[in-house]
C-alpha positions as CSV (number, residue, x, y, z in Angstrom):
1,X,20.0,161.0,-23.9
2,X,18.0,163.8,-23.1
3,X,14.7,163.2,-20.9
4,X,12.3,164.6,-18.6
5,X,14.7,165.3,-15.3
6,X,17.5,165.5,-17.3
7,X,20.3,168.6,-16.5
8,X,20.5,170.6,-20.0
9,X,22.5,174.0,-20.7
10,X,20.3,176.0,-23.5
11,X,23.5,175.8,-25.7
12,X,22.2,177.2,-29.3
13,X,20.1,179.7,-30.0
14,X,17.4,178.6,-32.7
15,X,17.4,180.8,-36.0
16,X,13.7,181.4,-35.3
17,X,14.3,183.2,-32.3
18,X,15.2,186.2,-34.4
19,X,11.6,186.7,-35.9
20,X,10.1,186.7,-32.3
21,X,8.5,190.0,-30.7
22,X,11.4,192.0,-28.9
23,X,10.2,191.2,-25.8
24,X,10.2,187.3,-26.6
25,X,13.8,187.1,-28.6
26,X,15.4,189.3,-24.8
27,X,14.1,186.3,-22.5
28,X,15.8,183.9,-25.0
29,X,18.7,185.8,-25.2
30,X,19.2,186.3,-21.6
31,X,19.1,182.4,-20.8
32,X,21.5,181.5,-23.3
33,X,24.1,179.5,-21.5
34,X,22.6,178.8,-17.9
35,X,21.9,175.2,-17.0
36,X,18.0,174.2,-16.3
37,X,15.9,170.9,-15.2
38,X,14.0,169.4,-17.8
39,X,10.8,169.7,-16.3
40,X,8.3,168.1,-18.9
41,X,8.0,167.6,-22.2
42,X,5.4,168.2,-24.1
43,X,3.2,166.9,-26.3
44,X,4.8,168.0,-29.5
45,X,8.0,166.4,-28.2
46,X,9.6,170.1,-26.7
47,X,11.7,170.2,-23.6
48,X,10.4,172.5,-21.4
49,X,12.6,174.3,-19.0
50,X,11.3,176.6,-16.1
51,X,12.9,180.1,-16.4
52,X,10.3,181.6,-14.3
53,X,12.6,182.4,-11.3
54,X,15.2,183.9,-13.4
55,X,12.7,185.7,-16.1
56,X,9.2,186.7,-14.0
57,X,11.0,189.5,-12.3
58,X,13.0,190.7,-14.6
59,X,10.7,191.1,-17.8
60,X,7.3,191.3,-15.7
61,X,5.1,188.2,-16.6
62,X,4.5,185.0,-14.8
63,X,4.9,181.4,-15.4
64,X,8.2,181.7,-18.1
65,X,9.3,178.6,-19.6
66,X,11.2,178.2,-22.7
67,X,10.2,175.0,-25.3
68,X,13.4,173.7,-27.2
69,X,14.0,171.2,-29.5
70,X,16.8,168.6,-28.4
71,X,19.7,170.4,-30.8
72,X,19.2,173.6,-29.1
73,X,19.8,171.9,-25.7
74,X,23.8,170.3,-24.0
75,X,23.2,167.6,-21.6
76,X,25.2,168.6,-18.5
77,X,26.7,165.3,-16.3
């Protein structure tokens, strides 16, 4: 069971991602596949894992995490 500290790979990309601005739908496309710590999870029941080190850089903003839903995510042993 997934759960805040939890090792998840961002496994499947959600079918919404496609209606997201350009910029938005390239950060989720670009962590497709890497493995994350489940930092938090919020308060509409989202796990949140911190891209920021991989993402900040890269696409210029600060702060990047990405919010999925449990189906999205594969808890890694």
């Amino acid at each position: 069971m997934i759960q805040s500290g939890s090792t998840v790979r961002f496994a499947r990309m959600p079918e919404w991602v496609a209606d997201l601005p350009d910029k938005s739908r390239r950060v989720f496309e670009f962590r497709l596949g890497p493995t994350y710590r489940i930092g938090e999870i919020d308060c509409h029941g989202l796990f949140v894992l911190d891209v920021s080190t991989d993402i900040d850089k890269r696409f210029g903003s600060f702060g990047n995490d990405l919010r999925l839903e449990a189906g999205f995510l594969e808890e890694v042993a």
